[in-house]
C-alpha angles and dihedrals in degrees: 000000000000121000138160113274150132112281138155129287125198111193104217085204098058106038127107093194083242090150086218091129081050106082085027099071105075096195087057091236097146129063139168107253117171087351101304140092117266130176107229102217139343092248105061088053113095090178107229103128102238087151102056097088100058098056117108104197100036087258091150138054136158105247122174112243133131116291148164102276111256109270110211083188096045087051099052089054098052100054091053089047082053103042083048099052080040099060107143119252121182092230103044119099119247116267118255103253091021099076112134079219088080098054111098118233131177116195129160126280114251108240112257116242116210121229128203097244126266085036133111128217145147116282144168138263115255091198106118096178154007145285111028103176103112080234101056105039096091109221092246095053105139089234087069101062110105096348144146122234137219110191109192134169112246092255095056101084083050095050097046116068095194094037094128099048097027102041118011101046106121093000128112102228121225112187126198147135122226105198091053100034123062109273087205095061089047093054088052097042092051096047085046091054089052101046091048097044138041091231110192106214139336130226112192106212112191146136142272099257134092098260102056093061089085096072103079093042085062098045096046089051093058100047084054091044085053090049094229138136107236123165109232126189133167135217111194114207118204117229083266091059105255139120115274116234 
């Protein structure tokens, strides 16, 4: 029976297909299909927005329109149908939506041990939360608030042999590549984070190469596009790991 009601919205043009919304939604209403978000069907929707939150880009919204009536049986039904097709394997591939890489987790920092140099030893890890992928780091997650960020190319932490003690203590690291990743959802993500936060301050971390020099352009946009005053500086690593001059 179809009646007028709130109910989700996905917007095709603004999702990134992140799957954040995914886990969100407890009726299971909503799944990545084609690489965007869908809502299954009308029914599993109660409409009352518990996924708008976790979207990065403003794909979702709660709109009034007619719609099946929300259906609490139908629901419950189809979560145990679902948990039941999704029973893990160990050598099945991850479901698109459903990687643990998307599920936000803050832990304490390891203490950082120093080393006379030249000299191995073990050491802790500085990484006080996850994930760390630019894209999949929503904008409202709580390790952002009042931090200070480290955002480094993915080659960075290879090439440098101290990153953890040197470059990411106290920091909240956000990882990327810019050749290989979409500039223009940088550019938003970041805009989005500091809008959202009162980040503190920004230290670009990138290579050598060309393509990493886009990095602290992006960054420095958005911080102008937010409106903020956010302090921005960059550390450029040579190919051997060190700091360039």
């Amino acid at each position: 029976m179809k009646t007028m009601r709130k109910i989700i919205a996905i917007d095709d043009e603004l999702c990134n297909g992140c799957g954040q919304c995914v886990p969100a939604c407890a009726e299971g209403a909503i799944e990545i299909v084609g690489g965007k978000a869908k809502l299954v069907k009308d029914m599993f929707c109660d409409g009352l927005g518990a996924c708008l939150g976790e979207c990065p880009t403003g794909a979702l919204k709660i709109v009034e329109r007619e719609a099946d009536a929300f259906d609490e049986k139908a629901v419950h039904e189809h979560l145990e149908k679902t948990k039941k097709a999704k029973a893990p394997s160990p050598f099945a591939p991850l479901q698109e939506g459903g990687c643990p890489s998307a599920t936000l987790h803050t832990f304490a920092p390891g203490p950082q041990k120093a080393q006379p140099k030249g000299v191995a030893g073990p050491s802790e890890s500085a990484l006080s939360h996850w994930p760390v992928q630019i894209r999949l780091v929503p904008p409202t997650a709580p390790f952002l608030k009042d931090g200070d960020l480290l955002v480094a190319a993915d080659c960075a932490p290879a090439a440098c042999a101290d990153f953890h003690r040197d470059f990411l203590e106290g920091r909240v690291l956000l990882l990327g590549c810019p050749k290989f990743d979409d500039k223009e959802l940088y550019l938003q993500r970041f805009t989005d984070i500091f809008r959202a936060n009162d980040i503190r301050s920004v230290k670009v971390l990138r290579m050598e190469v060309p393509c990493c020099s886009f990095l602290l352009p992006i960054v420095t946009e958005a911080a102008r596009r937010s409106g903020k005053d956010v302090p921005v500086e960059e550390v450029v690593i040579t190919r051997r790991g060190t700091v360039a001059p």
